[in-house]
DOSETOR-463965 format. One record per residue: residue in one letter; x, y, z of N, C-alpha, C in turn; residue number from 1. Coordinates in steps of 0.1 Angstrom, whole numbers, plus 5000, padded with zeros to 4 digits. Atoms other than C-alpha are relative to their C-alpha. Example, Ala and Ser with C-alpha at 12.3 -4.5 7.8 and 13.67 -1.06 7.14 Angstrom:
2
res n.px n.py n.pz ca.px ca.py ca.pz c.px c.py c.pz n
A 5009 4988 5000 5123 4955 5078 5009 5012 5000 1
S 4991 4989 5000 5137 4989 5071 4992 5011 5008 2
***
This chain:
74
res n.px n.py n.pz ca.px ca.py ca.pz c.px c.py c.pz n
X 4988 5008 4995 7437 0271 6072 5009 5010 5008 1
X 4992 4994 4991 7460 0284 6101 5012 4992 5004 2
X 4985 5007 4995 7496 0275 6103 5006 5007 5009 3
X 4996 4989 4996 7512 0285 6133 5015 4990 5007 4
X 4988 5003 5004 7547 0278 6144 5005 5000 5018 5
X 4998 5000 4988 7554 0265 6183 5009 5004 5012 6
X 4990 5001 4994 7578 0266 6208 5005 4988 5002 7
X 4999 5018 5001 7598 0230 6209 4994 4998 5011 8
X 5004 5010 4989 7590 0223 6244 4983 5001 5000 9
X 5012 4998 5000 7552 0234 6238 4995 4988 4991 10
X 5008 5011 5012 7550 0211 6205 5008 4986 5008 11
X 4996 5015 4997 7568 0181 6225 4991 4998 5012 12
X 5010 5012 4991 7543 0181 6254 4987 5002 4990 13
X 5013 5003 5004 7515 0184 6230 5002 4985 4992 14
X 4995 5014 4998 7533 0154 6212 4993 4988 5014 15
X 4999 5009 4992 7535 0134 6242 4981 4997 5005 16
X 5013 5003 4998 7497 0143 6249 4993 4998 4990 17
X 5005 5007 5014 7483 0134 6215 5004 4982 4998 18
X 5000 5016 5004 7503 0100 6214 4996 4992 5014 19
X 5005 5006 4990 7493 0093 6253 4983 5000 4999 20
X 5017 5004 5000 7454 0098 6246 4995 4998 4988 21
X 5000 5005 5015 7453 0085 6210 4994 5014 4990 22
X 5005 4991 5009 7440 0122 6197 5009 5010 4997 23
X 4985 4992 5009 7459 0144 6172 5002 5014 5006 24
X 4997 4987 4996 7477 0174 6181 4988 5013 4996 25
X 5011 4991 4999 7448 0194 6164 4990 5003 5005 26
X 5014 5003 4995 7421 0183 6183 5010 5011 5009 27
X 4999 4992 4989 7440 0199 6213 5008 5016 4996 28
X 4998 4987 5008 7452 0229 6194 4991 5004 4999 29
X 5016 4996 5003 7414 0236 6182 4997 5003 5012 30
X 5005 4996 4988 7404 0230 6217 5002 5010 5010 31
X 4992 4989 4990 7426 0253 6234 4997 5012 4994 32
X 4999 4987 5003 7420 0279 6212 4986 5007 5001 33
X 5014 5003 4995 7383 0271 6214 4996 5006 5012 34
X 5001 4994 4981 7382 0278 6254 5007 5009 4999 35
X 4993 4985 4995 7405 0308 6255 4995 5006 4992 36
X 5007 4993 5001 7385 0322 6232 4984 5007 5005 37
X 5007 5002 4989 7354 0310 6249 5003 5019 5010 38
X 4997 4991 4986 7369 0333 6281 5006 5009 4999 39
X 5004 4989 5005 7379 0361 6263 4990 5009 4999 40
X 5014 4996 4998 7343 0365 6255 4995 5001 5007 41
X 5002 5000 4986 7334 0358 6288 5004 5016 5002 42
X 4993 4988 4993 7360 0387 6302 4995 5013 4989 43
X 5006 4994 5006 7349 0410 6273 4987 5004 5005 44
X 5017 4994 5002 7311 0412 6280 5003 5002 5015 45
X 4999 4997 4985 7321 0408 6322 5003 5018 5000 46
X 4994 4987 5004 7342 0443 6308 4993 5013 4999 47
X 5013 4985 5008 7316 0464 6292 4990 4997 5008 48
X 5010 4995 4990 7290 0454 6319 5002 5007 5014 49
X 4993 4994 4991 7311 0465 6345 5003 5015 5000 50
X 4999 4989 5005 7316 0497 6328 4982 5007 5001 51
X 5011 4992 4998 7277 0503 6326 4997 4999 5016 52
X 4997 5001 4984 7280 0494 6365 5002 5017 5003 53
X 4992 4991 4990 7298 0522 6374 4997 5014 4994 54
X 5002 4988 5010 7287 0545 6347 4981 5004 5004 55
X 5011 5003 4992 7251 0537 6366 4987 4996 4989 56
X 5009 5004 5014 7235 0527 6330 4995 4982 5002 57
X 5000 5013 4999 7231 0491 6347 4996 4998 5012 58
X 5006 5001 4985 7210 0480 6382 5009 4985 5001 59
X 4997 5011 4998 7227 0455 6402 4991 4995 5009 60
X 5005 5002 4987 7210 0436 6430 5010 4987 5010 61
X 4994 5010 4988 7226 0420 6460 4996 4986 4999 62
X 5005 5015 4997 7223 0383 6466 4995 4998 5011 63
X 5009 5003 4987 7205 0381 6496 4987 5007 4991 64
X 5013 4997 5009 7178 0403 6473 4996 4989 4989 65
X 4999 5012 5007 7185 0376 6450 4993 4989 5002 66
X 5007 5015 4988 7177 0345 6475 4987 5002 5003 67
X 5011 5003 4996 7148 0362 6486 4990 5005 4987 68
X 5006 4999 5013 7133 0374 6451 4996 4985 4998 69
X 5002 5012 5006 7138 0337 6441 4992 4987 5012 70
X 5010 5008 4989 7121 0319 6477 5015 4992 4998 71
X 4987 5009 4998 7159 0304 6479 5008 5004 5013 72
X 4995 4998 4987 7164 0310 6516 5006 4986 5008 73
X 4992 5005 4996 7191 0291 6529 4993 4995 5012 74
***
């Protein structure tokens, strides 16, 4: 269990959008925290492969190598 503790104008538009789309402030609390963690994760692993990028521990290939690897010529 996580109690956390708003800002008013933060807890009155979540109000307003909980009683406009019949679902409880949790659902969109859960959800939000759901997706920004989501994209954290995202930005995290984009982070550390970026680092083996440049550190040269990682092959990239161009997209045009890409297109034509895959027979996806425009």
């Amino acid at each position: 269990m996580l109690a956390i503790r708003l800002p008013e104008a933060i807890e009155l538009r979540l109000d307003a959008l909980a009683k406009a789309t019949g679902r409880t402030k949790t659902y969109y609390v859960r959800e939000a925290i759901v997706e920004h963690i989501d994209d954290l994760e995202d930005l995290y692993l984009a982070e550390q492969e970026l680092i083996k990028v440049r550190a040269g521990r990682s092959k990239t290939m161009s997209l045009a190598d890409v297109m034509k690897q895959y027979d996806l010529a425009d």
